[in-house]
N, CA, C and O atoms as a DFTB+ gen file, in Angstrom:
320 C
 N C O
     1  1      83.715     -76.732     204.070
     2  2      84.136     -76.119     202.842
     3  2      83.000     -76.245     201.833
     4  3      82.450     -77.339     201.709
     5  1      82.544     -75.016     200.976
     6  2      81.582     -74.808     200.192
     7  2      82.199     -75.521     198.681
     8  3      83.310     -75.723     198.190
     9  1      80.877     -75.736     198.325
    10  2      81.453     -75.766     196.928
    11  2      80.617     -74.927     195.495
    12  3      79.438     -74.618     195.669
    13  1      81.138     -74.666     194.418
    14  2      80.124     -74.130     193.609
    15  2      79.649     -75.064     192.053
    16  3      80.305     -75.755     191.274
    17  1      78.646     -74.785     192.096
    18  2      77.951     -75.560     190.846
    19  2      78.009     -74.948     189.414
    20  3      77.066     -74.235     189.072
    21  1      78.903     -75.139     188.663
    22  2      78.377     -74.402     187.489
    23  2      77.304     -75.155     186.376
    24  3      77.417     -76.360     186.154
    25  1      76.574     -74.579     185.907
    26  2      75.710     -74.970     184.989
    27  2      75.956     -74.981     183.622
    28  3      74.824     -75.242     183.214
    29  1      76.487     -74.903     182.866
    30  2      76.632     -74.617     181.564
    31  2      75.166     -74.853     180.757
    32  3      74.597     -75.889     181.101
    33  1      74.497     -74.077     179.773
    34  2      73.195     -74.107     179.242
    35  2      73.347     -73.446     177.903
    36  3      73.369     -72.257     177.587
    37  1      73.495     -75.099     176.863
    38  2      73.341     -74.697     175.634
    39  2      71.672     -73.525     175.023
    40  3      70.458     -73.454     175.214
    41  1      72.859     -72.794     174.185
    42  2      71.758     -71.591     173.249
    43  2      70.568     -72.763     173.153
    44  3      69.628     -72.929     173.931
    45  1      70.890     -73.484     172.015
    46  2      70.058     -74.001     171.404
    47  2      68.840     -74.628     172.017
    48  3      67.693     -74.673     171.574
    49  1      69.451     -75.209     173.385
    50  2      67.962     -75.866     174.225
    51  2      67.232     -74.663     174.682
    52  3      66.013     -74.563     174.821
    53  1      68.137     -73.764     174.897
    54  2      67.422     -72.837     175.523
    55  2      65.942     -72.434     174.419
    56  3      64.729     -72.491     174.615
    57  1      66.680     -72.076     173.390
    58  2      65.567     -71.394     172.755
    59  2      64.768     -72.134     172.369
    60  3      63.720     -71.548     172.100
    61  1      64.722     -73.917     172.083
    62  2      63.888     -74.520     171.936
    63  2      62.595     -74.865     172.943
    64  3      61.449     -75.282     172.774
    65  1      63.408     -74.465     174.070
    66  2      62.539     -75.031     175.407
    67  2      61.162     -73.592     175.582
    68  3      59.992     -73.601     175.964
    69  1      62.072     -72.546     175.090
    70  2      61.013     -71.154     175.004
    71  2      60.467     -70.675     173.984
    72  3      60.060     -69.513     173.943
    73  1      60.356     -71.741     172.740
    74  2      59.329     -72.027     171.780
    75  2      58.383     -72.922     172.144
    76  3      57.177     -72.768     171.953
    77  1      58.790     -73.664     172.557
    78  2      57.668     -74.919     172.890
    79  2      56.793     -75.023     173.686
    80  3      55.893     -75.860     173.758
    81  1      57.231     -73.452     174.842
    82  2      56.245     -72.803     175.818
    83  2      55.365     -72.012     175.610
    84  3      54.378     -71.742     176.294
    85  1      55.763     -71.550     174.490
    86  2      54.691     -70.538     173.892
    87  2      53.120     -70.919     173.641
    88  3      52.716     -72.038     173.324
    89  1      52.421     -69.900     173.826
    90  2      50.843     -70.645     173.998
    91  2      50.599     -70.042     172.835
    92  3      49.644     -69.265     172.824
    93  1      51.228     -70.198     171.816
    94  2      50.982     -69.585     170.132
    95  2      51.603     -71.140     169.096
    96  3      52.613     -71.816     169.287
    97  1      50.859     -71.240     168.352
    98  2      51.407     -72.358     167.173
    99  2      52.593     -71.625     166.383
   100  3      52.566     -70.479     165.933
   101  1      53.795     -72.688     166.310
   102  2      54.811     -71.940     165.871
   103  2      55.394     -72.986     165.090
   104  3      55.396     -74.146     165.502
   105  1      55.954     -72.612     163.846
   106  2      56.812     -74.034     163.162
   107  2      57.655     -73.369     162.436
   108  3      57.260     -72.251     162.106
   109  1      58.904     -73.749     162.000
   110  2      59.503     -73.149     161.021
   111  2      59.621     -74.259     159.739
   112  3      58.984     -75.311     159.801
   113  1      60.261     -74.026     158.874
   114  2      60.160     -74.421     157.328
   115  2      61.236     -74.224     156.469
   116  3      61.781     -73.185     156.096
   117  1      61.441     -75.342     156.229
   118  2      62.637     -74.784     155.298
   119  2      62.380     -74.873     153.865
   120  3      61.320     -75.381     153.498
   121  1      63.318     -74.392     152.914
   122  2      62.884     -74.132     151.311
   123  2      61.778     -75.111     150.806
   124  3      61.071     -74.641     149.915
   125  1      61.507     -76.324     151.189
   126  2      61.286     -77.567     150.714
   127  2      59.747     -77.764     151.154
   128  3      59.082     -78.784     150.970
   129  1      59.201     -76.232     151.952
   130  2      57.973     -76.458     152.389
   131  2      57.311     -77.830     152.971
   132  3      56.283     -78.472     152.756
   133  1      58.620     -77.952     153.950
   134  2      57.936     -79.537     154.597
   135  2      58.068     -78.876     155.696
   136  3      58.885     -77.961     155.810
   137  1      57.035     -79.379     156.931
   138  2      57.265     -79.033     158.414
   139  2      58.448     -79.460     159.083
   140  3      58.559     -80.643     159.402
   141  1      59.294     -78.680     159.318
   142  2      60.614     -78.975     160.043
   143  2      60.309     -78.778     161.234
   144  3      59.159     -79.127     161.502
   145  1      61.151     -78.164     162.427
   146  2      60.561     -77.898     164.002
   147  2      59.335     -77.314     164.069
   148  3      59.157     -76.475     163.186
   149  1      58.315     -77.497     164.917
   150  2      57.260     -77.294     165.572
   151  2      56.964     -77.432     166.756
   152  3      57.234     -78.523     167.259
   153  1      56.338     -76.427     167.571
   154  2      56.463     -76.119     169.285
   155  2      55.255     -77.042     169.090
   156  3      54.576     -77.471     168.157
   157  1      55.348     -77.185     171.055
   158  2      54.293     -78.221     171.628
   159  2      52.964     -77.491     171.219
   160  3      52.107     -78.175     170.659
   161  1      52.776     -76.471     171.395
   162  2      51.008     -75.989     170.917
   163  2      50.916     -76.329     169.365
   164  3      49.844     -76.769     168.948
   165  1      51.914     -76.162     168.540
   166  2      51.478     -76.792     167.101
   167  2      51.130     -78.389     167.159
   168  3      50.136     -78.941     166.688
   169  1      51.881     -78.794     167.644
   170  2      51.205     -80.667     167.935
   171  2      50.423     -80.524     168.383
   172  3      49.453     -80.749     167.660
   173  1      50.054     -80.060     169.851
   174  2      48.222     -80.312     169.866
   175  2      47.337     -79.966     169.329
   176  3      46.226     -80.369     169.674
   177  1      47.527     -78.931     168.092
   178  2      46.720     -78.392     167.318
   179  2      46.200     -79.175     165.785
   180  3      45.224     -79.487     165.104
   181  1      47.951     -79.200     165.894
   182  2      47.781     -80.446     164.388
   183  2      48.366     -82.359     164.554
   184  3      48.101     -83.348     163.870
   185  1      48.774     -82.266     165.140
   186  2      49.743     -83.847     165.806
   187  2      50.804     -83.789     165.238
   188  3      51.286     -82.656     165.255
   189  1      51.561     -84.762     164.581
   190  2      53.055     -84.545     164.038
   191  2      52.482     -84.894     162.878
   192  3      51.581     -85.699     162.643
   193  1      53.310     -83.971     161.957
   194  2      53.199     -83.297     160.785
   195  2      54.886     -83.384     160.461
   196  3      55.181     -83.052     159.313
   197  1      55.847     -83.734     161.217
   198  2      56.835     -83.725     160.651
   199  2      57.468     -84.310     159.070
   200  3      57.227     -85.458     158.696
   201  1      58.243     -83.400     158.294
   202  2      58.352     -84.149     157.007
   203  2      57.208     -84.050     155.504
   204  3      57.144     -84.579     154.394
   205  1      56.486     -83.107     156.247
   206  2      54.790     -83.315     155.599
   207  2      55.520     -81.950     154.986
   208  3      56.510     -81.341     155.392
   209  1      54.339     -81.627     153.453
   210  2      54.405     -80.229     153.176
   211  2      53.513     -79.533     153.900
   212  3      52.543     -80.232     154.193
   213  1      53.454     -78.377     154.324
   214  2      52.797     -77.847     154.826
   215  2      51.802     -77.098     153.789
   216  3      51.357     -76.220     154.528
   217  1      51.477     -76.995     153.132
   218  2      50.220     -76.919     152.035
   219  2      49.024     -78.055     152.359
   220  3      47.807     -78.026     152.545
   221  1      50.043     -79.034     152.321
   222  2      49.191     -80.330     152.033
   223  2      48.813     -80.628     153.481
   224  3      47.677     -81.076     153.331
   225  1      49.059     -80.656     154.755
   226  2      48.983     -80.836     155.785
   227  2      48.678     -79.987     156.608
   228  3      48.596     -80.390     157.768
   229  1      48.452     -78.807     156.393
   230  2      47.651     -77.770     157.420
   231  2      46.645     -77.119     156.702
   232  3      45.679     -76.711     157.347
   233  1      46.694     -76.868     155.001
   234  2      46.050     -76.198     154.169
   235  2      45.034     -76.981     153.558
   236  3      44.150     -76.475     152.868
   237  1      45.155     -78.529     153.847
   238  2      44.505     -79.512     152.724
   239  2      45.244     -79.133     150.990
   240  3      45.589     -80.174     150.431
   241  1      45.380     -78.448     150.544
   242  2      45.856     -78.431     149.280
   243  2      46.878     -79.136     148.639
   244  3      47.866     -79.456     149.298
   245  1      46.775     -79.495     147.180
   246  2      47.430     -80.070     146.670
   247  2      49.294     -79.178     146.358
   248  3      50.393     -79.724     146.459
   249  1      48.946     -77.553     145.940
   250  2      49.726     -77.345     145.774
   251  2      49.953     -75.897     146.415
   252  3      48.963     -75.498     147.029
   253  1      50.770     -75.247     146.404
   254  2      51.675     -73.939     147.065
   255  2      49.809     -73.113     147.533
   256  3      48.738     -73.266     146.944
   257  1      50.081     -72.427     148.566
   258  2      48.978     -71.795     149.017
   259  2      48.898     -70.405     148.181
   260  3      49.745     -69.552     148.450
   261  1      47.972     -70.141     147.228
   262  2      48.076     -68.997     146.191
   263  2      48.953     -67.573     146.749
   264  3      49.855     -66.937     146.204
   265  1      48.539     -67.465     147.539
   266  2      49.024     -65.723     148.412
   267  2      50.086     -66.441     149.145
   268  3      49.783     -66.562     150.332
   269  1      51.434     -67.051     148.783
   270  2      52.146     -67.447     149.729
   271  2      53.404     -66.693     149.677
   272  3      54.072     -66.674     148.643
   273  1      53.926     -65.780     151.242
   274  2      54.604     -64.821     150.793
   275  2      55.771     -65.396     151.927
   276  3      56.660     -64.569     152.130
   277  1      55.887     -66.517     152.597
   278  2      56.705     -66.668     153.118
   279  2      58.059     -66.763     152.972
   280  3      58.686     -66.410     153.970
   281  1      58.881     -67.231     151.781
   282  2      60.022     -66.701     151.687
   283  2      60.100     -65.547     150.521
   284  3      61.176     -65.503     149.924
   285  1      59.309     -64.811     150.210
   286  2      59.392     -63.503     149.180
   287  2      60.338     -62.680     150.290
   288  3      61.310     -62.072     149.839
   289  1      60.045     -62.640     151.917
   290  2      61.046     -61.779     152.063
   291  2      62.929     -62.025     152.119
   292  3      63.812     -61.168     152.159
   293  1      63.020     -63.346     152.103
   294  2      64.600     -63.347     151.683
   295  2      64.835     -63.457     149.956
   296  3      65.842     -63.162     149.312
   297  1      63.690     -63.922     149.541
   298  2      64.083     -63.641     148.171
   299  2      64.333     -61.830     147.383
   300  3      64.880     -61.466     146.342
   301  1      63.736     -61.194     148.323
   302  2      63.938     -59.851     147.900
   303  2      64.367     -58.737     148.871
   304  3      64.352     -57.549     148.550
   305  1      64.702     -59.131     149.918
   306  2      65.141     -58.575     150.998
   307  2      64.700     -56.937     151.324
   308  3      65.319     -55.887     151.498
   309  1      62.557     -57.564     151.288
   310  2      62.128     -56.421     152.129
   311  2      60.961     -56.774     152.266
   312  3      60.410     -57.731     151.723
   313  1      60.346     -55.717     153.294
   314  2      58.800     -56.089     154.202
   315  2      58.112     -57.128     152.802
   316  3      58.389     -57.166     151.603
   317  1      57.592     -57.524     153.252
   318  2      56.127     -58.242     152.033
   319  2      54.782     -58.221     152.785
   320  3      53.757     -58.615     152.229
């Protein structure tokens, strides 16, 4: 008598596991401009940076990167 295996496979690992494969530096950010998640090619690029602002930690700068248009598009809800 056979038997069958089910797998169940959370979203969430999933998509983390196929960020972290990516051979591109990837991080996201939340309002607070600190490094929140970051795929494995961003650590070998920069090491952990977690918690850090990202100005200050990828940019060297003290403060907001002048041309910074990263959340202009939910603040106005279009291309930038």
């Amino acid at each position: 008598m056979g038997f069958t295996t089910t797998i169940i496979l959370n979203p969430s690992v999933l998509l983390y596991n196929l960020l972290n494969q990516l051979p591109a530096v990837l991080y996201l950010q939340p309002k607070d401009y600190r490094v929140g998640f970051y795929n494995q090619r961003f650590y070998e690029v920069f090491g952990d940076l977690t918690g850090k602002r990202c100005y200050e930690a990828i940019a060297g700068l003290k403060q907001l990167c002048p041309e910074y248009f990263t959340f202009g598009v939910f603040d106005s809800n279009a291309l930038q």
